[in-house]
TITOR-693887 format. One record per residue: residue number from 1; residue in one letter; chain; x, y, z of N, C-alpha, C in turn. Coordinates in pm, 1 decimal, decimal comma, always signed. Example, Ala and Ser with C-alpha at 12.3 -4.5 7.8 and 13.67 -1.06 7.14 Angstrom:
<nodes>
<node resi="1" resn="a" chain="A" n_u="+1319,0" n_v="-569,0" n_w="+780,0" ca_u="+1230,0" ca_v="-450,0" ca_w="+780,0" c_u="+1320,0" c_v="-330,0" c_w="+780,0"/>
<node resi="2" resn="s" chain="A" n_u="+1285,0" n_v="-225,0" n_w="+708,0" ca_u="+1367,0" ca_v="-106,0" ca_w="+714,0" c_u="+1290,0" c_v="+3,0" c_w="+787,0"/>
</nodes>
This chain:
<nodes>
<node resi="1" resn="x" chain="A" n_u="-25,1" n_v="+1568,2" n_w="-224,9" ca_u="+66,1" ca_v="+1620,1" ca_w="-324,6" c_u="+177,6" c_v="+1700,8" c_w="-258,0"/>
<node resi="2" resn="x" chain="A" n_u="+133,1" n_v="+1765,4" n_w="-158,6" ca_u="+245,5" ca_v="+1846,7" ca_w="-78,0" c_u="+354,7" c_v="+1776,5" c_w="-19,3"/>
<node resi="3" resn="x" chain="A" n_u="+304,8" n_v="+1668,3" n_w="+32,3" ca_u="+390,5" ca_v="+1574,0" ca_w="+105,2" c_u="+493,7" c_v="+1527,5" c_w="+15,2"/>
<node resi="4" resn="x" chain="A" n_u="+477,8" n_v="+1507,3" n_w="-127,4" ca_u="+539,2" ca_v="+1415,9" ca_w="-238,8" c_u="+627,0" c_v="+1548,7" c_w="-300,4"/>
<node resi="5" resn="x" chain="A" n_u="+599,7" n_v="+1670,0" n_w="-275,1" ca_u="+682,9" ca_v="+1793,6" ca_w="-344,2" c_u="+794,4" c_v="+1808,0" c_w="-210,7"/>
<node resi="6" resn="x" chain="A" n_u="+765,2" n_v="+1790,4" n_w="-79,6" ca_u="+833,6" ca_v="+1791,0" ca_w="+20,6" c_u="+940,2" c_v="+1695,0" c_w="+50,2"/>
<node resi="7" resn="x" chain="A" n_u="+860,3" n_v="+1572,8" n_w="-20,9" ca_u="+993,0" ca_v="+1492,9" ca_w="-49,8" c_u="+1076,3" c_v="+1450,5" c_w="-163,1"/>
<node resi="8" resn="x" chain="A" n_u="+1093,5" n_v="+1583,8" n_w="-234,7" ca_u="+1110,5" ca_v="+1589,8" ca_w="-356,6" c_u="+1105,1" c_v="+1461,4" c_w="-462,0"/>
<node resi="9" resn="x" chain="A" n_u="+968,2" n_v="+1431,5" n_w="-458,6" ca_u="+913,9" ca_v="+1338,5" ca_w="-544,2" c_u="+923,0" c_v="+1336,1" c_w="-680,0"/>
<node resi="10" resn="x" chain="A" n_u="+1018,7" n_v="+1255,9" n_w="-761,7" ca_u="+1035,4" ca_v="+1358,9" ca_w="-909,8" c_u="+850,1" c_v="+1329,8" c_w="-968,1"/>
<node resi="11" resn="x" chain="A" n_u="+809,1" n_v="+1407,8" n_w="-1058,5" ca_u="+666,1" ca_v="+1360,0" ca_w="-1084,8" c_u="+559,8" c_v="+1333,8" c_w="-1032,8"/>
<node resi="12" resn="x" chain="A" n_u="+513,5" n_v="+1410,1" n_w="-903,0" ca_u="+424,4" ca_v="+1388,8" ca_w="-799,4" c_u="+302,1" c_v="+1369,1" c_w="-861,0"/>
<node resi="13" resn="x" chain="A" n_u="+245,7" n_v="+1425,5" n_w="-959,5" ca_u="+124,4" ca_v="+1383,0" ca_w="-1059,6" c_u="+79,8" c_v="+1232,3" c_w="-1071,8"/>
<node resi="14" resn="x" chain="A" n_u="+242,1" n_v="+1146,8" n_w="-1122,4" ca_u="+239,0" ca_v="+1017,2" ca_w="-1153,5" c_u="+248,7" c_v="+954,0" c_w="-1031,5"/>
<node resi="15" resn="x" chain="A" n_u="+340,9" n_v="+978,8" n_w="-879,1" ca_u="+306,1" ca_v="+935,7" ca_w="-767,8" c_u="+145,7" c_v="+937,9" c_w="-735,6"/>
<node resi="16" resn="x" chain="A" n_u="+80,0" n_v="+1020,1" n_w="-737,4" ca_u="-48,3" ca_v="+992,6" ca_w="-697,1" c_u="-146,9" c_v="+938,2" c_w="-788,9"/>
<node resi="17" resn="x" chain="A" n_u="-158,9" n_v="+905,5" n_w="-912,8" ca_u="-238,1" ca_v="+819,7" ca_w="-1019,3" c_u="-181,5" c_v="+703,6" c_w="-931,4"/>
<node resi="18" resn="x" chain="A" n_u="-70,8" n_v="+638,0" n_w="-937,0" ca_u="+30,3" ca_v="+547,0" ca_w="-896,9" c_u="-64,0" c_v="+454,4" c_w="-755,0"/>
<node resi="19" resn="x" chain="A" n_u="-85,9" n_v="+560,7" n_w="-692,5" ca_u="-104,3" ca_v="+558,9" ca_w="-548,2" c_u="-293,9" c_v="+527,3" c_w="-532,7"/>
<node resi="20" resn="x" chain="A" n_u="-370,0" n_v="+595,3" n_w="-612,2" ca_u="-489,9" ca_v="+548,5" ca_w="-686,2" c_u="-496,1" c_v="+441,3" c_w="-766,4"/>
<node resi="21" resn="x" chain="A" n_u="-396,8" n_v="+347,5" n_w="-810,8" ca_u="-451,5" ca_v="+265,0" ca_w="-889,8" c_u="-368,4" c_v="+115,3" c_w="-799,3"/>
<node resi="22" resn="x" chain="A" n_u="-274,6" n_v="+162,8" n_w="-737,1" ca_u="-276,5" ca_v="+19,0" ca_w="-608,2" c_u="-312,9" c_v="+29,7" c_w="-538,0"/>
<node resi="23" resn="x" chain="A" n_u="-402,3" n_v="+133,8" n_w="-494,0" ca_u="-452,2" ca_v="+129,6" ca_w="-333,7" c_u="-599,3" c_v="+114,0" c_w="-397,2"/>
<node resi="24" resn="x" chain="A" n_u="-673,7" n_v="+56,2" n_w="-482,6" ca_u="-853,4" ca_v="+44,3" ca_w="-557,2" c_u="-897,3" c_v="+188,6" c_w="-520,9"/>
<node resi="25" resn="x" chain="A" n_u="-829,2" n_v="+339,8" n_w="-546,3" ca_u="-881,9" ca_v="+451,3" ca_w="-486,2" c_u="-845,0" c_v="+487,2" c_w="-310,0"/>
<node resi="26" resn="x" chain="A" n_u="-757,1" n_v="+432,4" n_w="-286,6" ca_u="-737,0" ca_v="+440,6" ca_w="-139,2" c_u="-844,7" c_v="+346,6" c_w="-75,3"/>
<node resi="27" resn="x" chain="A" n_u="-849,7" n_v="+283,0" n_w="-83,6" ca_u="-981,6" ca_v="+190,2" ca_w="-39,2" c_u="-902,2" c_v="+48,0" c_w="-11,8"/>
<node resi="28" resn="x" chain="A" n_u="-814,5" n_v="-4,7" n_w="-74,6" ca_u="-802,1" ca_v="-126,1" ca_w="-60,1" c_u="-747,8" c_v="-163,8" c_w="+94,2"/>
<node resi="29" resn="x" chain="A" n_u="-752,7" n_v="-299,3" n_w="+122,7" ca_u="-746,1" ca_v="-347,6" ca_w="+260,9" c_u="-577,7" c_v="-313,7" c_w="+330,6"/>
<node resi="30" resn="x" chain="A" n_u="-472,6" n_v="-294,7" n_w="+198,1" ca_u="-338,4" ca_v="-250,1" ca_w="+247,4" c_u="-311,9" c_v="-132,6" c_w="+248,5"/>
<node resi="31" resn="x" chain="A" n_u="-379,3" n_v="-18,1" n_w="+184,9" ca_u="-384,7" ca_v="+96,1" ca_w="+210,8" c_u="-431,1" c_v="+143,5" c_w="+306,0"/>
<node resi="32" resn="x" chain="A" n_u="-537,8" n_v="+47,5" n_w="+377,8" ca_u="-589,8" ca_v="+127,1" ca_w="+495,3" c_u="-515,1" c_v="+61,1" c_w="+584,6"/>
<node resi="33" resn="x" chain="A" n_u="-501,8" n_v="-78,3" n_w="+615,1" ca_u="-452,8" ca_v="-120,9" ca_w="+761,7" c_u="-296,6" c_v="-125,4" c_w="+738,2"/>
<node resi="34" resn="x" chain="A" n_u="-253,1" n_v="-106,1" n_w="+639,9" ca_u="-119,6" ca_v="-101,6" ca_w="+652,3" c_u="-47,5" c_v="+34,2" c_w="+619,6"/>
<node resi="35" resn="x" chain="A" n_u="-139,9" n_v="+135,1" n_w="+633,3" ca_u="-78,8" ca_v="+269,6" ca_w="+575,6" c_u="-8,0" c_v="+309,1" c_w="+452,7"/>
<node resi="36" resn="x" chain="A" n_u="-26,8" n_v="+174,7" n_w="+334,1" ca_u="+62,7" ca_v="+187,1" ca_w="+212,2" c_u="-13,3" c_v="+167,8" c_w="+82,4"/>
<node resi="37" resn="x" chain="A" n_u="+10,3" n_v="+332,1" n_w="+55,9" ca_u="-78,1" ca_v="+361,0" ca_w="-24,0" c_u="-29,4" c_v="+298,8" c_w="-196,6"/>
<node resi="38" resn="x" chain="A" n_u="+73,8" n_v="+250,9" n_w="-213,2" ca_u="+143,3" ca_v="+204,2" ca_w="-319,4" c_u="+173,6" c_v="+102,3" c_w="-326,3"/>
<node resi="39" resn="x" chain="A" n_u="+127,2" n_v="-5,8" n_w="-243,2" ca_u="+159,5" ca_v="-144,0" ca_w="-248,5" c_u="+308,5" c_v="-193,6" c_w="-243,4"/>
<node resi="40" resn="x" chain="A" n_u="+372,3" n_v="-98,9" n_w="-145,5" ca_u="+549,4" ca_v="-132,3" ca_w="-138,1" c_u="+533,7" c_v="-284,7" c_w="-80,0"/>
<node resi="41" resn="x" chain="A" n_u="+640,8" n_v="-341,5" n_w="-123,5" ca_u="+629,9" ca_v="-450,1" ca_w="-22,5" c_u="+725,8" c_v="-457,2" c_w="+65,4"/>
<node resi="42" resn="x" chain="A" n_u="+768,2" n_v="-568,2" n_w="+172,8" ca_u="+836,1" ca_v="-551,2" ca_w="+281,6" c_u="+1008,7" c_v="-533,6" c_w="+265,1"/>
<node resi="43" resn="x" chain="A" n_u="+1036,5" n_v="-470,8" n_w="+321,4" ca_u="+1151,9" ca_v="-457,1" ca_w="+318,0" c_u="+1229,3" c_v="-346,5" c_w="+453,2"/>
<node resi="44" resn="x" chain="A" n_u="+1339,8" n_v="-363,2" n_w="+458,0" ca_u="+1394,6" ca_v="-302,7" ca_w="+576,4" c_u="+1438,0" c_v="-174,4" c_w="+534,9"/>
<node resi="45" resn="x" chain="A" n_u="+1337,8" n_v="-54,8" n_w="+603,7" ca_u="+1436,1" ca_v="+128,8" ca_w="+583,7" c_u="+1396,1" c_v="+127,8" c_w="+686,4"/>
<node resi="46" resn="x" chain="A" n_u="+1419,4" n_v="+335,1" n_w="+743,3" ca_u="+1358,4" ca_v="+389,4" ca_w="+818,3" c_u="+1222,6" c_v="+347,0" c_w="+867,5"/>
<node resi="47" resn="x" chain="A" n_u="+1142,0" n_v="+361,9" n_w="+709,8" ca_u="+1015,1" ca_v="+402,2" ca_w="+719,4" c_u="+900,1" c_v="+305,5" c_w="+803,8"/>
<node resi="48" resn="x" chain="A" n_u="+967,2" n_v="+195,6" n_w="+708,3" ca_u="+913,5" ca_v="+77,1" ca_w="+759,2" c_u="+881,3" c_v="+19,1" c_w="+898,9"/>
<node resi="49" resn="x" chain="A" n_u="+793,6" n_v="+8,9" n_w="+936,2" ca_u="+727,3" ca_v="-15,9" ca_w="+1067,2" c_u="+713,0" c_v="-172,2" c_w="+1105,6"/>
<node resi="50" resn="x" chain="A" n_u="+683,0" n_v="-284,0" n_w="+971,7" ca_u="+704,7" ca_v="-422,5" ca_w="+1017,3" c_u="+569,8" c_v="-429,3" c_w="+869,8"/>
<node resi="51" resn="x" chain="A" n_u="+544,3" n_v="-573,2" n_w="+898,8" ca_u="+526,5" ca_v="-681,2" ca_w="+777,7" c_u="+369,5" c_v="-701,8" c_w="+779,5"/>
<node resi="52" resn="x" chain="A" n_u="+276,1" n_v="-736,3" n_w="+729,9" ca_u="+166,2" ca_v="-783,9" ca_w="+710,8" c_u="+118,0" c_v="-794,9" c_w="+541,0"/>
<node resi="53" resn="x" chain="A" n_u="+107,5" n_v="-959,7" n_w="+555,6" ca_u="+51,9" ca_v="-980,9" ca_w="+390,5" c_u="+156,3" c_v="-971,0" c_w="+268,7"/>
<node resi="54" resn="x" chain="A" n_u="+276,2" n_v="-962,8" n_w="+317,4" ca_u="+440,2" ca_v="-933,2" ca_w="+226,8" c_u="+403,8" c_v="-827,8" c_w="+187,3"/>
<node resi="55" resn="x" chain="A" n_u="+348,7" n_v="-715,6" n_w="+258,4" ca_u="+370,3" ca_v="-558,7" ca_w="+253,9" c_u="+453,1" c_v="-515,8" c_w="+357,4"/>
<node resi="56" resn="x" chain="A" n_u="+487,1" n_v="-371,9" n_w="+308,4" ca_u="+501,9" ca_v="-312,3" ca_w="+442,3" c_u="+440,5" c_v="-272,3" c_w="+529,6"/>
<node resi="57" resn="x" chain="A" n_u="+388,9" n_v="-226,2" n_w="+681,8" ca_u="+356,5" ca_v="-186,9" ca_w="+790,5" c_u="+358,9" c_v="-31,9" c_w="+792,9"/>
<node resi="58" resn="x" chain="A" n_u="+329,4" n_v="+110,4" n_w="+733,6" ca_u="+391,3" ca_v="+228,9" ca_w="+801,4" c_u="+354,3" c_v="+232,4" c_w="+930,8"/>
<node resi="59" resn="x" chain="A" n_u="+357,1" n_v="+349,7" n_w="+976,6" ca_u="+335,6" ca_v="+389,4" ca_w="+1143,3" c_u="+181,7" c_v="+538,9" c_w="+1077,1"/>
<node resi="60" resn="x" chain="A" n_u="+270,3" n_v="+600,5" n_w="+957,1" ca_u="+183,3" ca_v="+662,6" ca_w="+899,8" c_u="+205,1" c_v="+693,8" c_w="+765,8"/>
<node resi="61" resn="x" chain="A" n_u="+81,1" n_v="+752,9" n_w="+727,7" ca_u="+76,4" ca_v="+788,8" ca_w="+547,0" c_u="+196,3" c_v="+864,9" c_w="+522,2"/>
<node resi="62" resn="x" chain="A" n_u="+230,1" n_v="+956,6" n_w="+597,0" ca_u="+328,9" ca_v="+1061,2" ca_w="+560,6" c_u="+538,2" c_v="+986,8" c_w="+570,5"/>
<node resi="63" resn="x" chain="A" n_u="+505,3" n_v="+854,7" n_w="+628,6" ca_u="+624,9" ca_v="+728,0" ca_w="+609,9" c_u="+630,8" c_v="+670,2" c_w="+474,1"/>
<node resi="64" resn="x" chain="A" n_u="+496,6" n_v="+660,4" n_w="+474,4" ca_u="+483,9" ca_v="+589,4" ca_w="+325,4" c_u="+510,9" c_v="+666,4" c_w="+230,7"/>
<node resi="65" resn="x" chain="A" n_u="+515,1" n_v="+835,2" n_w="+221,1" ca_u="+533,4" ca_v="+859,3" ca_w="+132,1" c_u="+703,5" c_v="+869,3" c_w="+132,8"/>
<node resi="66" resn="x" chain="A" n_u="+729,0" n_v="+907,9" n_w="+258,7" ca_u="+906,5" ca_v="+921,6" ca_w="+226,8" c_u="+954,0" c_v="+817,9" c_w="+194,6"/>
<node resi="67" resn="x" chain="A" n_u="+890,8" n_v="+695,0" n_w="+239,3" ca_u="+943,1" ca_v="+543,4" ca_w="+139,3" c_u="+929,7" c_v="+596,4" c_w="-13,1"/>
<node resi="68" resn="x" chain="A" n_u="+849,6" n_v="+567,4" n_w="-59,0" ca_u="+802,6" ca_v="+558,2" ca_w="-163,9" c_u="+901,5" c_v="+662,0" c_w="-252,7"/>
<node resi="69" resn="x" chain="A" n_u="+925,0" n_v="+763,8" n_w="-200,8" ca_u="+1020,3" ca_v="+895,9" ca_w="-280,2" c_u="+1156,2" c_v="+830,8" c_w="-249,3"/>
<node resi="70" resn="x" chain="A" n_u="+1176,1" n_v="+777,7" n_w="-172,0" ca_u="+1348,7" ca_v="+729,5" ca_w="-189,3" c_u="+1332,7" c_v="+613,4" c_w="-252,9"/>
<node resi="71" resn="x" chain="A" n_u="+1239,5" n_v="+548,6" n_w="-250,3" ca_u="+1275,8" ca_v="+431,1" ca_w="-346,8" c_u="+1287,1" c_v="+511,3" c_w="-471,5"/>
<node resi="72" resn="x" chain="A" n_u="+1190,8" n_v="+595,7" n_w="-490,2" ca_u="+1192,0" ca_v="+625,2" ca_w="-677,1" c_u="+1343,0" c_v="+711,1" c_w="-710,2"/>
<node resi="73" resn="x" chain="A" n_u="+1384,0" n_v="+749,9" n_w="-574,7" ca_u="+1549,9" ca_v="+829,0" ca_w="-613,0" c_u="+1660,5" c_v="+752,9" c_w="-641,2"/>
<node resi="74" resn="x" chain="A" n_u="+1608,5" n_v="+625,9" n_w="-569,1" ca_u="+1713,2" ca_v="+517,8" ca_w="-580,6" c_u="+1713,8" c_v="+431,6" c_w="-678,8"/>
<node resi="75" resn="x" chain="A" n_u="+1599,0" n_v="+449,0" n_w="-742,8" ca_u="+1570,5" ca_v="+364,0" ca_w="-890,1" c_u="+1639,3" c_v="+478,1" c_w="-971,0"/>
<node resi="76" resn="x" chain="A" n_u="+1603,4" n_v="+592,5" n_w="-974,0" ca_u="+1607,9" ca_v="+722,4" ca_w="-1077,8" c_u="+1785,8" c_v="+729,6" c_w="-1100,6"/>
<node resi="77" resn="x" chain="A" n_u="+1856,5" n_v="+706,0" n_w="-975,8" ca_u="+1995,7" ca_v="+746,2" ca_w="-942,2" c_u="+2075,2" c_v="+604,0" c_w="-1033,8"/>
<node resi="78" resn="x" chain="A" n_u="+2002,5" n_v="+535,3" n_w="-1035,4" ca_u="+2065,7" ca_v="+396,0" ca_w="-1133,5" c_u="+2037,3" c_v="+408,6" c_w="-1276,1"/>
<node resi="79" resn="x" chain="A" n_u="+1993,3" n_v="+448,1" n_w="-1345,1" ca_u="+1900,4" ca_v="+499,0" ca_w="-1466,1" c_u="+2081,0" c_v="+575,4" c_w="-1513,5"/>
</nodes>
């Protein structure tokens, strides 16, 4: 949750239900070997580390979350 207030996550509550219900509880096979706890799929930022399964790759959890918060700024900023 800290990580998601750090990256000024609007709604960090709903980021992490979010993050529990594509990752089967953090358990699923792309949350663990691919560090993505939200089921982003591939695409080219920073964060992104490379491809497996048409996900993204992080390097770590704390990538995934700064993905994950700029995507939702960049959805939010079109709104």
């Amino acid at each position: 949750m800290e990580e998601l207030i750090r990256n000024k996550c609007v709604l960090p509550s709903v980021a992490v239900a979010q993050a529990r219900i594509e990752s089967a509880n953090y358990t699923s096979n792309i949350a663990v070997s691919n560090k993505n706890l939200f089921g982003i799929k591939y695409h080219r930022c920073k964060y992104v580390a490379g491809k497996r399964d048409g996900h993204a790759v992080f390097a770590s959890y704390r990538d995934n979350i700064a993905c994950y918060c700029d995507i939702q700024q960049r959805y939010l900023n079109k709104i």
